[in-house]
LUMFI-805489 format. One record per residue (C-alpha): residue in three letters; x, y, z. Coordinates in steps of 0.25 Angstrom, whole numbers, plus 5000, padded with zeros to 4 digits. Example, Ala and Ser with C-alpha at 12.3 -4.5 7.8 and 13.67 -1.06 7.14 Angstrom:
% LUMFI-805489
ala:5049:4982:5031
ser:5055:4996:5029
% end
This chain:
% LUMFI-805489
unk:5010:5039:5026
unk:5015:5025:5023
unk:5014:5020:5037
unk:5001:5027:5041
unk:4996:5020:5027
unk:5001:5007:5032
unk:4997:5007:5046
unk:4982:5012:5043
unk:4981:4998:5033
unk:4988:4990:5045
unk:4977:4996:5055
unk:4967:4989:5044
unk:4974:4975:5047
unk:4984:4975:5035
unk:4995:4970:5044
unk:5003:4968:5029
unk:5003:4982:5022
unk:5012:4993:5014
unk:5009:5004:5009
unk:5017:5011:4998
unk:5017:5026:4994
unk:5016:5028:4979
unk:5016:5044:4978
unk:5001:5046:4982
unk:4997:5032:4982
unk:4998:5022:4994
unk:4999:5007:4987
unk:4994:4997:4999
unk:5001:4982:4999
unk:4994:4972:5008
unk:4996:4958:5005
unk:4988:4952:4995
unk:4977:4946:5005
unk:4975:4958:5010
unk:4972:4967:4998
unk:4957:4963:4997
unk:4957:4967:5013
unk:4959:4980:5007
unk:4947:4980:4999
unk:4938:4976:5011
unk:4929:4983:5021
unk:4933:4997:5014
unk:4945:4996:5018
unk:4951:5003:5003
unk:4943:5015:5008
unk:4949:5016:5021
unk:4963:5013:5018
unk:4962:5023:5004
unk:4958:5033:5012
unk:4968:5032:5024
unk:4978:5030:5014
unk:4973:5043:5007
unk:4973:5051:5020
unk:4988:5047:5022
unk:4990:5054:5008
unk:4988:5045:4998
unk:4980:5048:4986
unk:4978:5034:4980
unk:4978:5021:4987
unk:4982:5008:4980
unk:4983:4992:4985
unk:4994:4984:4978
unk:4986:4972:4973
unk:4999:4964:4973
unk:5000:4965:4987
unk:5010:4968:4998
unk:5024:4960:4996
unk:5036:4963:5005
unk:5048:4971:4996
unk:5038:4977:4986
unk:5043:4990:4988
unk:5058:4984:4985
unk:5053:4980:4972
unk:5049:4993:4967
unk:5062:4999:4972
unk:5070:4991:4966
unk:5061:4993:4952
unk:5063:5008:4953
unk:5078:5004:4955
unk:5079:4996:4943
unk:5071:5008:4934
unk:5080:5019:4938
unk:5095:5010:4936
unk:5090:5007:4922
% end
């Protein structure tokens, strides 16, 4: 699902992309510049619905955009919460 997600928004020309699984909700991380690429030429309609077919019920952008190790650092929260 991750990689079909990923490789429909490459198709698109986001050559820099990740897409995380939240239960039902794909979070998209493009970097910064691209986010209002997003919002152009109906393209939220056409990646929320992809997305949706793949099996995803909601769709989200990450409006801090995507940074190399982000998933690390909520690892590493979730680590620290269950040691305490």
């Amino acid at each position: 699902m991750i990689a079909e997600a990923e490789n429909f928004m490459r198709e698109l020309g986001f050559n820099v992309v990740r897409v995380r699984h939240h239960d039902l909700m794909a979070k998209i991380e493009v970097p910064v510049a691209d986010i209002k690429k997003l919002f152009s030429d109906d393209l939220n309609d056409k990646v929320s619905n992809r997305l949706k077919e793949l099996g995803f019920k909601w769709v989200s952008i990450d409006i801090q955009g995507y940074k190399q190790g982000n998933l690390n650092k909520a690892l590493d929260i979730k680590k620290i919460k269950t040691d305490s």
